[in-house]
Every structure is written in structure tokens, then in C-alpha cells.
N, C-alpha and C positions, 0 to 999 in steps of 0.2 A: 269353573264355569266356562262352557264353550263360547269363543269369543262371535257375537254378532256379525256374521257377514253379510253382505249385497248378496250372496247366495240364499244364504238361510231365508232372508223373507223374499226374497223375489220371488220363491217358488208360490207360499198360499199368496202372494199379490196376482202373481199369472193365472192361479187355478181360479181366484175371485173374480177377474177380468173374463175369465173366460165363460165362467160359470151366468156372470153379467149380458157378455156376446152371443150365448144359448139361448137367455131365458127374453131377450130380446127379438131374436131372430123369429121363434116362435110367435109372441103374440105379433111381430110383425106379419109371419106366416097367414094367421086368423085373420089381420087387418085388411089384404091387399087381394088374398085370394079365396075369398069364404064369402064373395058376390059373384051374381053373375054380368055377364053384359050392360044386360037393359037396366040393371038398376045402380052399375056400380059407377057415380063420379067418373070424369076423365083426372086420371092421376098427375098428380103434380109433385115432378122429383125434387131432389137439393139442387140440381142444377137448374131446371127451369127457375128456382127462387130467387138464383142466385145470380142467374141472367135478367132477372127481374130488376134486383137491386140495383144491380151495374150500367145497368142499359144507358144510363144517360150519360156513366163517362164512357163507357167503348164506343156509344156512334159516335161522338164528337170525334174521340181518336181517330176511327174507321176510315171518317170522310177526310179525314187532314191525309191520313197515309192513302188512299184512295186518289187523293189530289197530286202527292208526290209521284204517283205513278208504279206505287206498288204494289203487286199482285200476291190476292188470299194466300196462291197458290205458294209463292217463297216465303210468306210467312211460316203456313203450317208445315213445310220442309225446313224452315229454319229452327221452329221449336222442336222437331225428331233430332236434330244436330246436336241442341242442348241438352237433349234427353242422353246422345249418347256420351257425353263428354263426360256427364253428370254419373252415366253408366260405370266409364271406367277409371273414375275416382272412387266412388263404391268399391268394386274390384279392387283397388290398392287398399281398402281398410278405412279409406278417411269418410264414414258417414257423414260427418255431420256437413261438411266440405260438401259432400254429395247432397246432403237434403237441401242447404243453402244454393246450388246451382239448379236444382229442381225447381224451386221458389222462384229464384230468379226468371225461367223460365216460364211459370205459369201465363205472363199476359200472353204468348204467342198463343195458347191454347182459344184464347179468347177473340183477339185480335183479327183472324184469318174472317171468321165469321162476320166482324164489326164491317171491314174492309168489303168482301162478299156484298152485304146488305147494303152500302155505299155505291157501292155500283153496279148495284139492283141485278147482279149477276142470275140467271136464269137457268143455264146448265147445272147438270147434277153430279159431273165430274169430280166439282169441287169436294163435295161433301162424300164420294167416295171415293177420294186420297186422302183424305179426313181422316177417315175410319178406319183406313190399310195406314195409315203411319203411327194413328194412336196403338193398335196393335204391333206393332212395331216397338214403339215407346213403351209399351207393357212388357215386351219380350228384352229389350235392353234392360233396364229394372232389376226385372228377377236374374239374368244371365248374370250381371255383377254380382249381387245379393249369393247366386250359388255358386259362384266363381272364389268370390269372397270365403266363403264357409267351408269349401272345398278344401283350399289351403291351408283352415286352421283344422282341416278333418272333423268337420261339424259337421255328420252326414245326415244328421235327422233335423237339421236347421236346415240345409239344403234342399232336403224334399219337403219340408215345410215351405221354403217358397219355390217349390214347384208348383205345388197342390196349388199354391196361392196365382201361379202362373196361369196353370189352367181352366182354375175358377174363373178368373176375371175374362180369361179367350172365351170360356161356355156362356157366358152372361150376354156378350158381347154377339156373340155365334147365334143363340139360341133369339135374341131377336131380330136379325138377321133374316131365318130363316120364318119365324112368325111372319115378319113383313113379306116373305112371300107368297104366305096365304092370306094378306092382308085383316091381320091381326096385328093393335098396335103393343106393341108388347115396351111400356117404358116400366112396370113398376119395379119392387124389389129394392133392400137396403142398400145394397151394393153397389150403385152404379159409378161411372169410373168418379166423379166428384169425390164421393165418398171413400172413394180404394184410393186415390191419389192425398187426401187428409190424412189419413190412417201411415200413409207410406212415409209422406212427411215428416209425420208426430216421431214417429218410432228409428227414420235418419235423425232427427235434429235431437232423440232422446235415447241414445242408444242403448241403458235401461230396460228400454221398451221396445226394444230390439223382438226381441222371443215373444211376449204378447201381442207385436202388432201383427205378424205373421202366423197368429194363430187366427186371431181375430178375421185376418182376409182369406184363410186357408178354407178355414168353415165358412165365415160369411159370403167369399164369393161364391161357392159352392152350391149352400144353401141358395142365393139368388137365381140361380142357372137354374134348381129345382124349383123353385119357386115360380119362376116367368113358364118351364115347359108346362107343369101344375096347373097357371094360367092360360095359357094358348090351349090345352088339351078342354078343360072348362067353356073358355069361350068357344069352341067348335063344337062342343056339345052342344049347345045350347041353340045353336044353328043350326042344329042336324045332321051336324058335318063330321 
């Protein structure tokens, strides 16, 4: 009898995960973009919930580092630092080393904002260096992740996080440019909360290596389709 490997079932565990990841995305699909305008809620992501939850420790923090004299703005270049460091330990092989300095870094993600709202900051600068470094932080990620794969000549893991590279840039992109016909464009399963758990799970489980990057390959994809979907709807529906 052929002996049980980590091969043998990972593969129906992957195709079950993913078959799970489809059949989600879908009625997600139904959920967020099957209203129109006038009648559909203003949506509320994982992050806003999540900002919701925390709010009461990040001001308190916000205002303490606000009082030391430290600005949003070296926070959120300090957390792209940790992203890249985090990058190219990835690159040498050691996931899970990389997902644990990911972690680590998550409050800077938080923090810039805390700090920001502390000192009732009013310019809009802030929030776009924000947004050019967290792409940035998406493009370190995946650059390890195919850097990584590359050398073990996994070339179909490697453009699996490509696909997964791009997705999360379209998502990102495509509201982006909604807000410049002022359409707010937050819905969609993917947003970066979401993509940065999943990235997590699958460094710190590396098992889970090959489903997590199917999982963001299609889901961010799917999101990017989903939000234009949306923006194209909401402009109809204006006339526009």
C-alpha cells in the first residue's frame, strides 16, 4: 500500500479550499453587487470592524506617541521597513520567521492613523503616502514569495503570486480611480485586511503555503471584478 504522504492529501485539501474560496466569492458577488445606489446600505468592511474594535487602544497610543513628537508620517515609512526586512527573509526560505516579522509589524499599519487623528492632522498627504507605501508593502511580499519559488524552480507557485500581486494592485487601483468619479468604491472580500490574514495564515503555516495563494490569486482578482461591476452599476444608475 502506497505510503500517506503530505502530498497525497494536500492536493483534495487544496482543491476543497478552493472549491470553498469559489463558492464564496460568488454569493459574496450576489451580496455586495446585485443593489443599486439608493437602496444599497453604506458597506462596512473587516477593517472598518476592526478599527471599530481597537479604537479605544490605538487613540490612547496615538496621543502618547503624538506627545513624544512623533510623526504618522515615520510611523508609516517605518512599517514599509518592516515589511521589507520581513520581504527578504521570505526570499531566503524562512516563512514562518517572515510571517512572525509581518505580525510584528502590523501596529505600525495602525498607528500612523492613531497618531494622525491625535493631531487632528488636516492634510491629505498623509493618507496618500499611506497608500503608495502599502503598495509598496504588497510588491515586497509577493517579490520575496517569487524570488523564493524562483530558486526552488516553482514556476507555477511563482505566477501564482504574481496573479496574487496583481489582484491585490487592481483592487487597490480600481478604487482609486472610482474615487475619481466620486464613487465610493470600499466593498468586496478582499480588501488589504483580508489579503494581509490570509498571507499571514499560509507564512506562519507553510502547508498552506499553495492554498493561501490560490485563495488571494482568484479572490483578489475576483474583488478588482467586483468593485469595477460596482462602479460600472453605480454610474448607471446616475446616468452616467
Amino acid at each position: 500500500m502506497q505510503e500517506l504522504t503530505s502530498k497525497n492529501w494536500m492536493f483534495p485539501f487544496q482543491l476543497c479550499c478552493f472549491a470553498l474560496c469559489f463558492g464564496t466569492l460568488v454569493r459574496g458577488f450576489h451580496r455586495n453587487t446585485m443593489t443599486d445606489e439608493k437602496t444599497q446600505a453604506k458597506p462596512v468592511v473587516l477593517t472598518d470592524r476592526v478599527r471599530g474594535i481597537t479604537k479605544a487602544v490605538l487613540d490612547p497610543a496615538g496621543m502618547f506617541l503624538h506627545r513624544l513628537g512623533i510623526h504618522p508620517d515615520v510611523i508609516t515609512t517605518a512599517g514599509l521597513i518592516v515589511v521589507a526586512i520581513a520581504a527578504v527573509v521570505i526570499a531566503q526560505g524562512r516563512l514562518q520567521l517572515g510571517g512572525i516579522i509581518l505580525l510584528l509589524g502590523l501596529p505600525f499599519d495602525a498607528l500612523d492613523g492613531a497618531v494622525a487623528r491625535a493631531m487632528q492632522r488636516t492634510g491629505k498627504f498623509g493618507a496618500v503616502l499611506d497608500s503608495v507605501l502599502d503598495r509598496y508593502a504588497d510588491g515586497f511580499i509577493f517579490a520575496g514569495l517569487s524570488y523564493y519559488f524562483a530558486v526552488l524552480d516553482q514556476f507555477e507557485m511563482m505566477l501564482l503570486a504574481m496573479a496574487a500581486l496583481l489582484g491585490s494592485l487592481l483592487v487597490s487601483y480600481v478604487r482609486a480611480r472610482a474615487d475619481g468619479v466620486q464613487v465610493e468604491t470600499k466593498i468586496g472580500l478582499f480588501t488589504r485586511l483580508e489579503r494581509i490574514v490570509v498571507i499571514l495564515i499560509m507564512l506562519l503555516v507553510p502547508d498552506l503555503l499553495t492554498v493561501g495563494l490560490i485563495v488571494l490569486a482568484v479572490g483578489t482578482n475576483f474583488t478588482a471584478l467586483q468593485r469595477i461591476w460596482f462602479v460600472y452599476r453605480t454610474l448607471k444608475n446616475r446616468g452616467g
